[in-house]
C-alpha positions in Angstrom: 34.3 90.2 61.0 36.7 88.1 61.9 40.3 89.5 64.1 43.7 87.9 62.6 45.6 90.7 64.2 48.7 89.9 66.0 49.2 91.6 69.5 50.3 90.8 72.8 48.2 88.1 75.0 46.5 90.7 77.3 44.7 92.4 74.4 44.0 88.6 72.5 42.4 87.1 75.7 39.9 86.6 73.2 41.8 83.9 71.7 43.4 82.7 75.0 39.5 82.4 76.4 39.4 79.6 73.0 42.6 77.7 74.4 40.7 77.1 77.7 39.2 73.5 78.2 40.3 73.0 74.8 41.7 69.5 73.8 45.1 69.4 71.3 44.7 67.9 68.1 48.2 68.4 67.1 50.6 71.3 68.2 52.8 72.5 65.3 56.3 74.6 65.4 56.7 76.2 62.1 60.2 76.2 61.8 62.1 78.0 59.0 64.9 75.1 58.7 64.7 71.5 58.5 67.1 70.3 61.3 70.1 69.4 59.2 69.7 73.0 57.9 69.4 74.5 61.3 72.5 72.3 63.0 74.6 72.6 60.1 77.6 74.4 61.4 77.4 72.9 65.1 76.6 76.1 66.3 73.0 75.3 68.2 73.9 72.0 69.0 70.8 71.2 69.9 69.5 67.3 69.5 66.8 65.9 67.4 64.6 65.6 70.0 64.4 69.0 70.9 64.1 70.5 67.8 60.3 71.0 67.7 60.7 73.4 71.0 64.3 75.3 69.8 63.8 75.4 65.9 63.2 79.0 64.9 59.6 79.7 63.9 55.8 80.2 65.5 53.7 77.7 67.0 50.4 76.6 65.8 48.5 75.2 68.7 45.3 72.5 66.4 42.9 72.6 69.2 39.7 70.1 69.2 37.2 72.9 68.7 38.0 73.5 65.2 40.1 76.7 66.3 44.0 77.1 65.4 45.6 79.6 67.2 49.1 80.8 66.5 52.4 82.3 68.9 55.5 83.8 68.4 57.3 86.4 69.7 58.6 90.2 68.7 61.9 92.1 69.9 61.1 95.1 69.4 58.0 94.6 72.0 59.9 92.5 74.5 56.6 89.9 74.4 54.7 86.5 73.4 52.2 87.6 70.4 49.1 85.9 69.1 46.8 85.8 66.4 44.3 83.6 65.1 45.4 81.5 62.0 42.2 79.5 61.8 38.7 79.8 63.2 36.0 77.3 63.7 33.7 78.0 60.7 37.1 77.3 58.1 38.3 80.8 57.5 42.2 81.1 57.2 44.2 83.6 57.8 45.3 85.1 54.5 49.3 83.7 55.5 48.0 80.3 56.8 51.3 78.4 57.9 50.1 75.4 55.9 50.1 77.0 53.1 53.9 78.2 52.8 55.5 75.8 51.0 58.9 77.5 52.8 58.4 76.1 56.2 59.6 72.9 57.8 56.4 71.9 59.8 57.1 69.8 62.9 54.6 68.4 65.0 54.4 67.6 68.8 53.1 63.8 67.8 56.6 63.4 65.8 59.0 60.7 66.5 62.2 62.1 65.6 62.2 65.8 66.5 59.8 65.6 69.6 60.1 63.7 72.7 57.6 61.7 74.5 56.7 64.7 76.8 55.3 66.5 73.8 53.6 63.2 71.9 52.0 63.0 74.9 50.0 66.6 74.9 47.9 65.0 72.2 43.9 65.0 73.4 45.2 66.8 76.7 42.6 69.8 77.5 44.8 73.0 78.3 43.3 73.4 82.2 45.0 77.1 83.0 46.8 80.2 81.4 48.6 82.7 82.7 50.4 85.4 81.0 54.0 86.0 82.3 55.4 89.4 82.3 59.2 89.8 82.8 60.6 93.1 84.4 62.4 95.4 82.0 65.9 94.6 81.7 66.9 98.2 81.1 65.2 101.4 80.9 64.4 100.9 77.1 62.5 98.2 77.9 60.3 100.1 80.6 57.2 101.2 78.2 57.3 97.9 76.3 54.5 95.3 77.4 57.1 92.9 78.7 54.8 89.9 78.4 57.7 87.8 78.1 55.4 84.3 78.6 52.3 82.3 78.6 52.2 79.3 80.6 50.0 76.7 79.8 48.8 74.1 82.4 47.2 70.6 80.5 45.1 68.3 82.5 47.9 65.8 82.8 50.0 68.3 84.5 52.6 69.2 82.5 53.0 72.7 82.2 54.8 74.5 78.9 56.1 78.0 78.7 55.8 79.8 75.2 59.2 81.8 76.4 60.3 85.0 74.9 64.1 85.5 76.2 63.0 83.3 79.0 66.0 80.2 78.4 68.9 79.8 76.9 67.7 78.9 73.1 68.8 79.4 69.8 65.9 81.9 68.7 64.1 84.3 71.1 61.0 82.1 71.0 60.9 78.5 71.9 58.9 76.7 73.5 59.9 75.4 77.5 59.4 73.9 80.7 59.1 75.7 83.9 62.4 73.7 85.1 64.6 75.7 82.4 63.9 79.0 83.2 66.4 80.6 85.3 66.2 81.5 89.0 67.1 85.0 88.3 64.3 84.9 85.4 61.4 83.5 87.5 61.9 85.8 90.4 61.1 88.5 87.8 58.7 87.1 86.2 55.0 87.8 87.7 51.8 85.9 86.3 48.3 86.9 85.7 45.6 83.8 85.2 43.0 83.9 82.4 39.6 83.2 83.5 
C-alpha cells in the first residue's frame, strides 16, 4: 500500500532515497496567486523572476523515474515536510496538485517567473541531500523536530535550500540558495546526509 503521508524528512527518507540520482523533468511551485495577485499591494515586492522560489505554495519536484515528490513546510512543527504526490506505477495522491484548478502552477523551465539558474536544473541528477535542522529559537520550539531545511546538491553544482524560516521571504517556505541564508542562521543550522 502505498504511503502519501506528510511528515518531516527524517521519517520520509523513503522518498528522499527516490530523489537520489534522480534526473528533474520539471520542478513545479504550486503557488496559491498568480503574480499580479500576489504583488498587488507592493507589499512583497518581489520581481518576476523570483516568483517561482517566493510565491506562497509547495513544490513538486517531476523527477525522471516516474516519481513526483512534493515539499512544503508546517509552523506548528518548525520543519520542511514531504509526501509523495505521485509514484512510479501512475497512482496519485487523492489531492494531486495538478488537479486543483485553484493553483497558479509555475515551473522551474519558465521564462517569466524563473531565472536561468532554475531553467537550468532541467535533466540535472540531484547528487546529495542533507536534512538541515535549525536550533530552537525559544523554548517552545525545543520538542518540535526543527528540520528547518533540505539541501539539495545537482550534478552541475548548484545547490538549493527548500528553507523553512531560513531567509527573508514572503511565506515561511520558499525555495533558496545557500548564499541567502543568514550568518546567524547557518551557524545554527546542522546537516545530516542521506545515503
Amino acid at each position: 500500500m502505498l504511503n502519501y503521508t506528510e511528515d518531516i524528512p527524517s521519517k520520509r527518507k523513503d522518498l528522499l532515497m527516490k530523489l537520489l540520482n534522480s534526473s528533474i523533468v520539471s520542478i513545479v511551485k504550486c503557488s496559491w496567486d498568480s503574480f499580479s495577485d500576489f504583488n498587488e499591494d507592493g507589499f512583497y515586492n518581489i520581481s518576476e523572476g523570483d516568483f517561482f522560489r517566493f510565491a506562497a505554495g509547495a513544490v513538486i519536484f517531476v523527477l525522471d523515474n516516474g516519481y513526483e515528490i512534493g515539499f512544503s513546510s508546517l509552523e506548528n512543527i518548525a520543519s520542511i515536510t514531504v509526501w509523495l504526490e505521485k509514484d512510479d506505477k501512475g497512482n496519485k495522491n487523492e489531492d494531486y496538485y495538478e488537479d486543483d484548478e485553484e493553483l497558479f502552477l509555475i515551473k522551474n523551465t519558465d521564462d517569466v517567473y524563473a531565472t536561468e539558474k532554475e531553467r537550468d536544473l532541467k535533466g540535472q541528477k540531484i547528487k546529495e541531500i542533507r536534512i538541515l535542522k535549525g536550533k530552537p529559537k525559544n523554548s517552545k520550539f525545543d520538542d518540535l523536530p526543527n528540520e528547518t531545511g533540505l539541501e539539495i546538491t545537482f550534478e552541475n553544482g548548484h545547490v538549493l535550500v527548500l528553507s523553512h524560516n531560513l531567509i527573508e521571504s514572503p511565506s515561511s517556505f520558499a525555495i533558496a540558495y545557500q548564499s541567502e541564508i543568514c550568518e546567524s542562521n547557518l551557524k545554527q543550522l546542522t546537516g545530516v546526509k542521506i545515503i
